[in-house]
VEXDREN-2710 file (C-alpha; in Angstrom, 1 decimal):
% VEXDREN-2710
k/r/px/py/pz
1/UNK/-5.0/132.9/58.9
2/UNK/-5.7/136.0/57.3
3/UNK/-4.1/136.9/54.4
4/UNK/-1.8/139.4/55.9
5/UNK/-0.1/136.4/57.8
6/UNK/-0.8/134.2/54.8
7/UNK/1.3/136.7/53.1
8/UNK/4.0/137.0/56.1
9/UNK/4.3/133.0/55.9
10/UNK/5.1/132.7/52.3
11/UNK/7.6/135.2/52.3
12/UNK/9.6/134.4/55.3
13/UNK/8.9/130.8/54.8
14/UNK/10.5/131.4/50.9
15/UNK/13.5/133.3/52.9
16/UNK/14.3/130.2/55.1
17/UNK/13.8/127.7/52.5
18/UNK/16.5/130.2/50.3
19/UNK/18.9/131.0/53.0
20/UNK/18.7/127.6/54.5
21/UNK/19.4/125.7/51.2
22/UNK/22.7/127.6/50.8
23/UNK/23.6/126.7/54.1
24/UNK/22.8/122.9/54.6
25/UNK/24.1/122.2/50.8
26/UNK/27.8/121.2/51.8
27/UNK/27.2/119.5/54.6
28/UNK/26.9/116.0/52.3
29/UNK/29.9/117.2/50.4
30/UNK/32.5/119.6/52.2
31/UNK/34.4/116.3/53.4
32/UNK/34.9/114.3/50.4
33/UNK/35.0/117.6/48.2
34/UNK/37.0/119.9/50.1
35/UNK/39.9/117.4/50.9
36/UNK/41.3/118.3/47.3
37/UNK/41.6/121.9/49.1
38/UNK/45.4/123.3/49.6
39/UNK/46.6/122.0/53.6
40/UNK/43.2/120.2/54.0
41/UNK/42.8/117.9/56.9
42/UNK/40.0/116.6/58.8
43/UNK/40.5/118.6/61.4
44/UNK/40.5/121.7/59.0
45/UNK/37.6/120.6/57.1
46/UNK/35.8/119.7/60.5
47/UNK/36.6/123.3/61.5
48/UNK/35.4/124.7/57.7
49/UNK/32.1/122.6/57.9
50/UNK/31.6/124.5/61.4
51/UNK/32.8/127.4/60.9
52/UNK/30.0/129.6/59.9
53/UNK/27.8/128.5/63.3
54/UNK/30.8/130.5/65.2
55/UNK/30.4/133.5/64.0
56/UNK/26.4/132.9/63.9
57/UNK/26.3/132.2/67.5
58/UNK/28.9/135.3/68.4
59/UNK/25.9/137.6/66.6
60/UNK/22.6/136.4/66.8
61/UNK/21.4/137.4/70.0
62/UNK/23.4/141.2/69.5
63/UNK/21.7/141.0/66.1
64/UNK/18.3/139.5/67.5
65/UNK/18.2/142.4/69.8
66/UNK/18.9/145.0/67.9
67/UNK/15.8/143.9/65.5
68/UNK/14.0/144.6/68.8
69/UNK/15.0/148.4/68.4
70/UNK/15.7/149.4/65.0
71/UNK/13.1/147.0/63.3
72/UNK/13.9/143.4/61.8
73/UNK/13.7/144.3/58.3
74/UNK/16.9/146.9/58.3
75/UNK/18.7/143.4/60.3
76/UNK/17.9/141.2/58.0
77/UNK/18.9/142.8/54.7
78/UNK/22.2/143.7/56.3
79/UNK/22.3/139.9/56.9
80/UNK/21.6/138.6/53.4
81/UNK/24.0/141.4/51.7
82/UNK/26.7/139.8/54.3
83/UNK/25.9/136.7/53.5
84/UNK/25.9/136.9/50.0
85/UNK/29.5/138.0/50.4
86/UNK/30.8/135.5/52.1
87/UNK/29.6/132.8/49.8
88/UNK/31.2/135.0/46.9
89/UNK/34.6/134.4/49.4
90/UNK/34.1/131.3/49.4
91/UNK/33.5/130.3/45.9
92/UNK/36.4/131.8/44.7
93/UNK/39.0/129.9/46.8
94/UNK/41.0/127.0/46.1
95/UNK/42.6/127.3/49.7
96/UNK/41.0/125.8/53.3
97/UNK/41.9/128.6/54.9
98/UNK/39.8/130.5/52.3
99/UNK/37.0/128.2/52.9
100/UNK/36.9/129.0/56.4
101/UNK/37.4/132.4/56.0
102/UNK/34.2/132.3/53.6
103/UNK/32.2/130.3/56.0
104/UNK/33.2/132.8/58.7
105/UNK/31.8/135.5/56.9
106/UNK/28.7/134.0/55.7
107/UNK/28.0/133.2/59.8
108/UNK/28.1/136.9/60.3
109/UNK/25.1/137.5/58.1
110/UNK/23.0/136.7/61.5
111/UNK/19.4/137.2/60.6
112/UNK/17.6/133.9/61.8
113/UNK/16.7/135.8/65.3
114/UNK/15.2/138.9/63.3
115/UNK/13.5/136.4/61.1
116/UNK/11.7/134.2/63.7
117/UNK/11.0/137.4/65.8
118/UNK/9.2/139.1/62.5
119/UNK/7.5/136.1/61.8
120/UNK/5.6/136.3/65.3
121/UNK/5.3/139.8/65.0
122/UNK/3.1/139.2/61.8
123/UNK/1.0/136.5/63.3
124/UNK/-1.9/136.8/65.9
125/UNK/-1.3/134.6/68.7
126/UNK/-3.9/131.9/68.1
127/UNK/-1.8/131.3/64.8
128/UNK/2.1/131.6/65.6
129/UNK/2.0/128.0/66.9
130/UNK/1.3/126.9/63.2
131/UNK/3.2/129.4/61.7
132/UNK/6.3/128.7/63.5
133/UNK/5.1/124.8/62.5
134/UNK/5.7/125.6/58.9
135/UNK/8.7/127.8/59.2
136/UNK/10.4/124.2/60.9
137/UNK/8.9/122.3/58.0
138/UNK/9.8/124.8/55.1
139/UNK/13.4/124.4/57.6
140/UNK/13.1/120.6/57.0
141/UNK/11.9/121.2/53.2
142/UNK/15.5/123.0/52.7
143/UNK/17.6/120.6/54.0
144/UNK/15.9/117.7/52.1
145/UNK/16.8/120.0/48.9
146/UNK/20.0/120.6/50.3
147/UNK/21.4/117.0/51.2
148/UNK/19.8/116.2/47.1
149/UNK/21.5/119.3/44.9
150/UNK/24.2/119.2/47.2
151/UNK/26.2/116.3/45.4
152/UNK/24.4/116.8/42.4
153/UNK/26.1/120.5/42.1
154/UNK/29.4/119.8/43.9
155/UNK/29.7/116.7/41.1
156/UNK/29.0/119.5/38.2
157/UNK/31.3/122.3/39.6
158/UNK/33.1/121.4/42.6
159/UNK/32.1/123.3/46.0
160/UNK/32.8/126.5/44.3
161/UNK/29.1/125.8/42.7
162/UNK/27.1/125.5/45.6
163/UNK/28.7/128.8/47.0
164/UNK/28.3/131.2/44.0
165/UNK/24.2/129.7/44.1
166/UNK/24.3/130.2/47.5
167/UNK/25.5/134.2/46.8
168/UNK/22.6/134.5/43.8
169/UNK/19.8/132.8/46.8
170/UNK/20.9/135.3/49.2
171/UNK/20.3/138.5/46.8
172/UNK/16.4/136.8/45.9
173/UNK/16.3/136.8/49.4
174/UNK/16.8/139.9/50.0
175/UNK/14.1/140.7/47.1
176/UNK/11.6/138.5/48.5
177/UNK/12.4/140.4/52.2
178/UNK/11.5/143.6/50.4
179/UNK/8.9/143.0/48.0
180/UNK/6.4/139.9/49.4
181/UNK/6.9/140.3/53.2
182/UNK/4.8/142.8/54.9
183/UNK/5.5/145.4/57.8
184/UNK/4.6/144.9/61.3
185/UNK/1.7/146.8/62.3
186/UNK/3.5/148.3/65.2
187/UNK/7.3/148.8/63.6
188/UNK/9.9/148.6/66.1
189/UNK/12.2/151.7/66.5
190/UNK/14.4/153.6/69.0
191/UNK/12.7/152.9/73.1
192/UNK/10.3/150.4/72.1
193/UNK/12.8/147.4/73.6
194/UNK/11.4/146.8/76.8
195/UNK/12.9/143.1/77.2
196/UNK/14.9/141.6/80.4
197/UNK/17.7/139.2/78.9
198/UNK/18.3/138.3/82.4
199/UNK/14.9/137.2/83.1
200/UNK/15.2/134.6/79.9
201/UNK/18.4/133.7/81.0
202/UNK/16.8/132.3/84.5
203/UNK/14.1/130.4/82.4
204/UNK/14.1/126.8/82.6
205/UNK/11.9/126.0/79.8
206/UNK/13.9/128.3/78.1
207/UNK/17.2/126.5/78.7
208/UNK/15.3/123.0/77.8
209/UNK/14.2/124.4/74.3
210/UNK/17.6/126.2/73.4
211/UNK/19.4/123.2/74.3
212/UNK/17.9/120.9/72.5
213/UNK/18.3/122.5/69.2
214/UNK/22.0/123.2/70.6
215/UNK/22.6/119.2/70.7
216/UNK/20.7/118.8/67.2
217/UNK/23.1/120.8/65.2
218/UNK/25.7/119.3/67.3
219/UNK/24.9/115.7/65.9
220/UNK/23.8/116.9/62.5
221/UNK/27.1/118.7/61.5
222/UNK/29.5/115.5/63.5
223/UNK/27.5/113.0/61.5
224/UNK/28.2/114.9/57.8
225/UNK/31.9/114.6/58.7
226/UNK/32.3/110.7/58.8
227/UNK/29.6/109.6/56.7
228/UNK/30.1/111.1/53.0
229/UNK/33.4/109.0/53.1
230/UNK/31.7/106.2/54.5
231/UNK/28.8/105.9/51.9
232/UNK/31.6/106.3/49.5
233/UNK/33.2/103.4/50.9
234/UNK/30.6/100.9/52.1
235/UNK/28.2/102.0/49.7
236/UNK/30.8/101.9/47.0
237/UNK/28.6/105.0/45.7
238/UNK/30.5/108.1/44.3
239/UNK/30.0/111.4/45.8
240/UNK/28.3/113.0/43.2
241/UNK/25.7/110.1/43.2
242/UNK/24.8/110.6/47.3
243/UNK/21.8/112.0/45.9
244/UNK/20.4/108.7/44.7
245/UNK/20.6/107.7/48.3
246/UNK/19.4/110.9/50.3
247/UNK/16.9/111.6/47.7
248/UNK/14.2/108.7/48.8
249/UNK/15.5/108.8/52.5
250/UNK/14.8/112.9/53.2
251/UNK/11.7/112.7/51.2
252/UNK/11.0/109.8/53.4
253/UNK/11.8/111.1/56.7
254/UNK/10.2/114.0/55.9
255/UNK/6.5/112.5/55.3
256/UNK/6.9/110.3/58.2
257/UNK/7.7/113.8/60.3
258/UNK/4.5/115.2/59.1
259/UNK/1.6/113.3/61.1
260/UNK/4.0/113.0/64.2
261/UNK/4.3/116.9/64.0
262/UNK/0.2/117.5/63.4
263/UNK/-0.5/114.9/66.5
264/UNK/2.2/116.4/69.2
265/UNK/0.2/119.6/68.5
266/UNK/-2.6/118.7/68.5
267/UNK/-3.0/116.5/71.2
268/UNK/-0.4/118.5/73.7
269/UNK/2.1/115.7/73.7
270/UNK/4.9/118.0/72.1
271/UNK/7.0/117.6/75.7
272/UNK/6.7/113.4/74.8
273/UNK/7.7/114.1/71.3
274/UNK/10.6/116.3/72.2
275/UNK/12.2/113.5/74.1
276/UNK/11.2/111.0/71.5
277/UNK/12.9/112.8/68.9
278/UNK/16.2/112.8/71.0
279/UNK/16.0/109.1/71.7
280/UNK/15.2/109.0/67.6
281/UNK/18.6/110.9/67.2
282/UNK/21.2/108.8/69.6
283/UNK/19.6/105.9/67.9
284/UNK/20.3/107.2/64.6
285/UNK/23.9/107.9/65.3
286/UNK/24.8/104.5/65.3
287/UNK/24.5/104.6/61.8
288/UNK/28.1/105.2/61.7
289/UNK/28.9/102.3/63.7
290/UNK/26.2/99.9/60.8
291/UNK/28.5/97.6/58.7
292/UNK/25.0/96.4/56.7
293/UNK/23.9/99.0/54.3
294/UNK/20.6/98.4/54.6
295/UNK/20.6/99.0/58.4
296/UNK/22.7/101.9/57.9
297/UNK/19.9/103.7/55.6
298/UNK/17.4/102.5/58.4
299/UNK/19.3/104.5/61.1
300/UNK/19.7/107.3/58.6
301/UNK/16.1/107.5/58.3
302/UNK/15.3/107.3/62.3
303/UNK/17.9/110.1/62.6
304/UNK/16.6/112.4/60.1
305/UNK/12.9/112.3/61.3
306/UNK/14.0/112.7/64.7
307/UNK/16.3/115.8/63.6
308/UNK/13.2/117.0/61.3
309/UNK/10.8/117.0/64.3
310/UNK/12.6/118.9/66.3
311/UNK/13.4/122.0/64.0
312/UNK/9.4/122.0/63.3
313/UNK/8.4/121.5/67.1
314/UNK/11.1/123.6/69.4
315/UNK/10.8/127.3/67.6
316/UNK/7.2/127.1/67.7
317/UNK/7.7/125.8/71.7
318/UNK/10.1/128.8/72.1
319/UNK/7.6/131.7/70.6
320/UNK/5.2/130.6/73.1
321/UNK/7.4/130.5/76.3
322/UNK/8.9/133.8/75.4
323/UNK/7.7/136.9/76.3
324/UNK/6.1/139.2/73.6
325/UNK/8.3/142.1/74.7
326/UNK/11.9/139.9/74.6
327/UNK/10.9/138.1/71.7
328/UNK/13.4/138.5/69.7
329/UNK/16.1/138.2/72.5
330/UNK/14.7/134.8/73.1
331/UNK/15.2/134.0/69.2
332/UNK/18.6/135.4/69.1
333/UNK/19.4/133.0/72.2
334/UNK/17.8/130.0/70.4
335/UNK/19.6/130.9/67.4
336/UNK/22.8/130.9/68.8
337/UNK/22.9/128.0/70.8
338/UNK/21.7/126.4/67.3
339/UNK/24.6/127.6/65.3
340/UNK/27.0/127.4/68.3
341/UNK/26.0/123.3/68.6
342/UNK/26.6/123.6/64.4
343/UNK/30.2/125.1/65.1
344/UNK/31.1/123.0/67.8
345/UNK/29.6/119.5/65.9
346/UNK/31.9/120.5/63.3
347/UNK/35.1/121.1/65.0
348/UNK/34.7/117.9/67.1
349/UNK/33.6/115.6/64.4
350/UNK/36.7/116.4/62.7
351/UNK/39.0/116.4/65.8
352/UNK/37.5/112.5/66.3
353/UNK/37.0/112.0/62.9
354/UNK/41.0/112.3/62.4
355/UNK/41.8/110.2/65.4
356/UNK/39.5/107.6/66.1
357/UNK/37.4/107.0/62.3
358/UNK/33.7/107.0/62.0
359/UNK/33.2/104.6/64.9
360/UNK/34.7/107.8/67.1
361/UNK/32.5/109.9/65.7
362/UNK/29.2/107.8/66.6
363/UNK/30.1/107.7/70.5
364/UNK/30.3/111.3/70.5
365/UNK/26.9/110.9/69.7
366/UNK/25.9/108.4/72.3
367/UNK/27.2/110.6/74.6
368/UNK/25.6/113.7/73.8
369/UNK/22.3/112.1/73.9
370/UNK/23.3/111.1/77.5
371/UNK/24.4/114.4/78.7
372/UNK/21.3/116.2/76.8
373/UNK/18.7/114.2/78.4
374/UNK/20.4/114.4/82.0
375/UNK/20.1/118.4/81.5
376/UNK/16.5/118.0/80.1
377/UNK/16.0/115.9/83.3
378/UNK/18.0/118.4/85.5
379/UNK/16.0/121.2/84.2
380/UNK/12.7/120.2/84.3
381/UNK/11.4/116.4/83.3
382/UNK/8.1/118.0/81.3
383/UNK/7.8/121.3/79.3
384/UNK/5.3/123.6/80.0
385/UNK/2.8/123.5/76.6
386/UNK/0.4/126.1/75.8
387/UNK/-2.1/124.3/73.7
388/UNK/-3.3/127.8/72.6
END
């Protein structure tokens, strides 16, 4: 790389990480922490841990778009500033109404189309495939962080802690945004759009990539429902001390990810890792089901290297498949369906969560992995790959 994109990667890469971090830090807490909330129930908290990927998936392909015509800088410091208030909403409510209001708002700070699509704008072709590679691992970098301060924060100052950090990352953000990422060569602006949605819409590879991270977020925001409790009870381990267990298993996870990342690109096998990785996440939704600790922290660990592969391996897939001209439609599309599977993981790991305990919760994983690999199958049994 040059040092233009060298530049463009450690800046947007930084933003991720930032933005990211805020995001993925209650998950491991928001369901131990946030029953203490005024009317809190599972369902509610399900629906609070979710709610930010509603209004996410309502905006990032308007949002994504719109970066296409007016530029993705002007998008994504809108999105920060939005954002940053929402987390400033949340952090000052002791209601769960007011938490789901403040998650709400934060969705609507919709930047990660404009992001993605800026990211490949700065890159030559030859080197998006790497640098979309390191935006999944800086991705992956920020939830290991996450799932650690997390419970390290939310034991120190309650939930209302991780949101008013979440509003100070959102203003660096938008100071990294201005100051260390470059401008595209060939700003967007008023006419330049020239994209067909339609024509991504009829995409099959398309539909396999946005689908998959759709099902991802899906399992990852069900499973935070059930298993804080659960390590509190089979664990006997105290909430602000989950730390102490996701510490070593994310930092584990994510080495392990690493070489399996480096050889599906290398060698063209990313279509064989892509179905590996949702075989990887099924198997690591039993977890919920483990009544031996130490085979519950093994399925932990398969799941969270099957969940880290994926957010490394499916943007960089998507910037290839997608046009140059519809770029950033494509990454508002992928975006969406990403926060949509967050919203709807939330809602319906709460909904089972409340009627059926943990054990519920797991065979809504089972049959998610089902369903996603029948539509993998349905659309296509092997991704096109662009080695290039």
């Amino acid at each position: 790389m040059n040092s233009n994109e060298r530049r463009a990667l450690a800046g947007l890469a930084s933003l991720y990480v930032f933005r990211m971090l805020g995001l993925f830090m209650v998950l491991p807490v928001l369901s131990v922490y946030g029953a203490d909330y005024e009317g809190s129930t599972p369902v509610l908290l399900g629906i609070a841990l979710g709610a930010y990927g509603l209004s996410q998936a309502l905006l990032q392909i308007p949002l994504g778009m719109l970066s296409d015509r007016w530029g993705r800088k002007p998008v994504i410091y809108m999105g920060l500033a939005i954002f940053a208030l929402g987390s400033l909403v949340a952090a000052q409510t002791d209601s769960v109404y007011g938490l789901i209001a403040g998650r709400i708002l934060q969705g609507c700070g919709a930047i990660a189309a404009a992001t993605m699509a800026l990211m490949a704008d700065l890159t030559r072709y030859e080197n998006r495939g790497k640098a979309m590679a390191a935006i999944g691992a800086a991705i992956g970098l920020a939830f290991m962080l996450a799932v650690i301060l997390g419970p390290l924060l939310a034991g120190v100052g309650g939930l209302a802690a991780i949101f008013w950090l979440t509003a100070a990352l959102a203003l660096l953000g938008l100071l990294i945004a201005w100051r260390l990422v470059p401008n595209p060569e060939k700003a967007q602006g008023p006419g330049v759009y020239r994209g067909d949605f339609r024509t991504l819409l009829a995409n099959g590879e398309i539909w396999q990539l946005v689908s998959g991270v759709f099902f991802s977020h899906l399992l990852l925001t069900a499973l935070f429902v059930p298993l804080p409790p659960l390590l509190v009870a089979q664990l006997d381990l105290p909430g602000a001390e989950h730390w102490k267990l996701y510490g070593p298993l994310m930092l584990g996870s994510f080495v392990l990810m690493l070489p399996l990342m480096r050889l599906a690109e290398r060698s063209g096998r990313v279509p064989l890792a892509l179905m590996l990785a949702l075989v990887g996440l099924g198997t690591g939704s039993l977890a919920l089901w483990a009544d031996n600790s130490w085979l519950l922290i093994g399925l932990l660990a398969v799941f969270f290297i099957a969940f880290n592969l994926l957010e490394a391996l499916l943007p960089a897939q998507l910037t290839r498949s997608a046009p140059a001209e519809s770029r950033g439609g494509a990454s508002g599309l992928y975006a969406t369906l990403q926060f949509l599977g967050a919203f709807a993981g939330g809602v319906l790991g709460g909904y089972l969560y409340g009627l059926g305990g943990a054990g519920a919760v797991a065979l809504l994983g089972l049959a998610v992995v089902v369903l996603w690999a029948l539509l993998w199958w349905r659309l296509g049994a092997r991704l096109l790959y662009a080695a290039g």
